[in-house]
Structures are given as C-alpha cells and as structure tokens.
N, C-alpha and C positions, 0 to 999 in steps of 0.2 A: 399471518406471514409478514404484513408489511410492519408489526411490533418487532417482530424478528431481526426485518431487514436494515431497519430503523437504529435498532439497539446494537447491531453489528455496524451500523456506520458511525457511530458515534462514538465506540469501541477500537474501531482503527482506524479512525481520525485522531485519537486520543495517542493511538500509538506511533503512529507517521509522523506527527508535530513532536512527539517525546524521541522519538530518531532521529529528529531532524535535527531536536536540541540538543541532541548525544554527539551528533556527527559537527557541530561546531563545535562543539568543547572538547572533543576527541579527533584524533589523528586516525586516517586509514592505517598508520601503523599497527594502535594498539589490538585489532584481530588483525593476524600472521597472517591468516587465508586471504585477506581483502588487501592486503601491502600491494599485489600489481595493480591497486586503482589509481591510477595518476590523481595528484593531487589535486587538477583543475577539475579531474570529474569526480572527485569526491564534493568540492566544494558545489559542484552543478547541480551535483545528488540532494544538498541539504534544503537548494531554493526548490526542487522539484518535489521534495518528501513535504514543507511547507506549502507551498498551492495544492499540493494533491489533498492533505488535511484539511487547509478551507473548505476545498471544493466537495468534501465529502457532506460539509456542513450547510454548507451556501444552499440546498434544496432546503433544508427547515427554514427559511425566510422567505425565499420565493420558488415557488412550484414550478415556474416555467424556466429552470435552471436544474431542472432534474435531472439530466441528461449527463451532467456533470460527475455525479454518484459513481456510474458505473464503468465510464472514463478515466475517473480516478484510482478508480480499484485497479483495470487494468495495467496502468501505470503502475503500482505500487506490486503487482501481481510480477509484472515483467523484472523490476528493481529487485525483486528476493530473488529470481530464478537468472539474473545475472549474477549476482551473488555468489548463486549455488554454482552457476559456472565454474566462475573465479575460484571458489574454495575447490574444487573439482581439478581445477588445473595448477593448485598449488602441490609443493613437495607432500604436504601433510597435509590434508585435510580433517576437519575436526566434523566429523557425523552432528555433536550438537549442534553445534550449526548450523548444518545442512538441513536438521530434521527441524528446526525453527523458521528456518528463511519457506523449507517445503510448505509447512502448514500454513503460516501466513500468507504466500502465493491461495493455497487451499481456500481459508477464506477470503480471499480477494474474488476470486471465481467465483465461486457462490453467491456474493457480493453481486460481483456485475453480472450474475446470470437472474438473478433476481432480480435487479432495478433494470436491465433490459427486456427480460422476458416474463417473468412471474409478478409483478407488482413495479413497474414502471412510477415513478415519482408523481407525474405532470397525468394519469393516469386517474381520471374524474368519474370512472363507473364503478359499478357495484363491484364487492369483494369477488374475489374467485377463489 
C-alpha cells in the first residue's frame, strides 16, 4: 500500500505543478465554465497548485514532513470540487470536465485517507 500511496503522490504532484504551469500560460478564460474565477484568484490558484506539488514531494526527503502529503491532497481535492462548483453554476456546463475535476478530487481522497489513516508518512512500524 505505501508503493501505492507513493506512486499516487508522485503522479499528482506531477499533475498539480503541470496545472499550475497551464494556469500561468493560460487565462481563466480559455475553459467557459471557470471565466467567473476572478483573475486575482486565478493567479492565487497557480501559487497554491505549486506548493501543494512540492509539498506532495517534500516527505521523500525528510520523513518528519509527512504530514504535508495529505494536507496537500486536501487542498488540491477542495480546488477540483470548487471547480465543479463553478462549472455547476455556469450557463453550460461541460460534464467532461466535471467528471475530470470529480476523479481527481477522487484520488486526492484516497490520497489523504491513506497518508492520514492507512500508511501515514512519519509512520516507523511494521507494515499493516
């Protein structure tokens, strides 16, 4: 489980810094559904999506930063399901969308139910 939880954090850490690099070079404009994001909290979104990335990684160097993992996920869990809001409350909503931002929320949860509950980082006893 904690190869698992490991290779999922690595995986959307991978993706959160690649979002984050999209949402600077990209306009809340260019998805319709996400245009009510003010542009200052779009910009807040990009620093947020970057420290959540590190901070997915910052446990592979030191152990007693584990805690961070699943902090992070949250954050990033919360960010898709704001989203889902937004596209929810626009004229059109686009379902792909929806059902991208759903799953990633998905594994963000799993994410943080794992490094909080199932295999905690900082977590020095035998397997369970």
């Amino acid at each position: 489980m904690n190869l698992v939880l490991w290779i999922l954090q690595v995986l959307l850490a991978l993706h959160t810094v690649t979002g984050a690099v999209w949402k600077f070079s990209n306009s809340e404009q260019v998805v319709p559904a996400l245009s009510a994001i003010p542009h200052g909290l779009w910009l807040a979104l990009i620093g947020a999506e970057f420290l959540c990335g590190v901070a997915l990684l910052l446990p592979a160097a030191r152990k007693s930063l584990g805690r961070l993992a699943p902090i992070a996920a949250v954050c990033i869990a919360t960010e898709m399901l704001l989203f889902c809001g937004v596209s929810l409350a626009s004229p059109a909503p686009n379902s792909g969308e929806l059902i991208y931002w759903v799953v990633v929320a998905g594994f963000c949860a799993f994410l943080a139910y794992g490094r909080f509950v199932l295999r905690p980082i900082a977590d020095t006893g035998t397997s369970r």
